[in-house]
N, C-alpha and C positions, 0 to 999 in steps of 0.2 A: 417649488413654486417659482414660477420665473418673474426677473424685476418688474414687470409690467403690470403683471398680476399682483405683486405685492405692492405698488403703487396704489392702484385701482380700489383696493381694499384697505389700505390705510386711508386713503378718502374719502369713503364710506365709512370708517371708524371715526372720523371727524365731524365730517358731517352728518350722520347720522343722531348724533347727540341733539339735533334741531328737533328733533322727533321723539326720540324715544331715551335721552337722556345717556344716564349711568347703563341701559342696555343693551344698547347698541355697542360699544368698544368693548363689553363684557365680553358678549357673545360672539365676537368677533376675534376676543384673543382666546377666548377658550376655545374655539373652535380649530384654531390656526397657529396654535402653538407650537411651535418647532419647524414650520414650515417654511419659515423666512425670517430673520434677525430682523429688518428692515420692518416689515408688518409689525410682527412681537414687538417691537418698543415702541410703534405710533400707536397699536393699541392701548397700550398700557398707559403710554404720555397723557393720551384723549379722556381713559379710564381714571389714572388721577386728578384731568383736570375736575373730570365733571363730579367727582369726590369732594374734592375741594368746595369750587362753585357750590356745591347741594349744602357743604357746611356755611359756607357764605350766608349763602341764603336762609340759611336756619338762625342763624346769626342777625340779620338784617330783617327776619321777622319779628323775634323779639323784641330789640332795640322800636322798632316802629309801633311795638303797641307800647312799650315801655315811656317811649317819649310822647304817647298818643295819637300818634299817626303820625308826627310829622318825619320819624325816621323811615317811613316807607318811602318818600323823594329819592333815598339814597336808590330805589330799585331801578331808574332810569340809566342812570350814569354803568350802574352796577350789568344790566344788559347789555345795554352797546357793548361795556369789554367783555363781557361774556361773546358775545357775537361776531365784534371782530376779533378777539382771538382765534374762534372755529377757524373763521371762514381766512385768515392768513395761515394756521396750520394744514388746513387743506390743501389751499394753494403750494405750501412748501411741500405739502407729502407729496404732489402730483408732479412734483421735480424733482422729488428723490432728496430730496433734503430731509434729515433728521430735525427735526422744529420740536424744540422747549417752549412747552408755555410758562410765561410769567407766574411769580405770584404761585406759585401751587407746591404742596407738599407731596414727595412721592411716598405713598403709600405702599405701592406695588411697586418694586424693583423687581 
């Protein structure tokens, strides 16, 4: 697969998490595994964040009926980094830059 192409498609493995979550980079590294080292780790990166993210937020459910509502506020601040994270990995995969997101356990090596 040539760099372009693996570009193109780890962008879509980022950005597609706006949509369709943990299925988007799923189906995207399973598909395209071994095709390009560059792809294979943006997928995988996207795929633990939103791993993560989905514990987060299972987390931050809890806590907000726990504390009665009032720990649901945490889900604004919680979004935005969920969001600008994507959207600077994006931008870094579309320049060929391997981008870490913060904060995330890799589950998938």
């Amino acid at each position: 697969m040539s760099p372009s192409d693996q570009r193109t498609w780890a962008v879509v493995a980022h950005l597609g998490t706006l949509i369709a979550s943990i299925l988007t980079p799923l189906i995207i590294w399973l598909v395209f595994k071994g095709r390009g080292a560059f792809l294979e780790d943006q997928a995988k990166e996207s795929l633990n964040f939103q791993i993560t993210a989905t514990i987060a937020a299972i987390v931050l459910s809890i806590v907000g009926v726990i504390t009665f509502g009032i720990g649901f506020f945490l889900f604004l601040p919680f979004g935005l980094a969920w969001l600008v994270f994507i959207i600077i990995a994006a931008v870094q995969s579309s320049q060929g830059v391997l981008y870490r997101y913060p904060l995330t356990y890799r589950f998938i090596k």
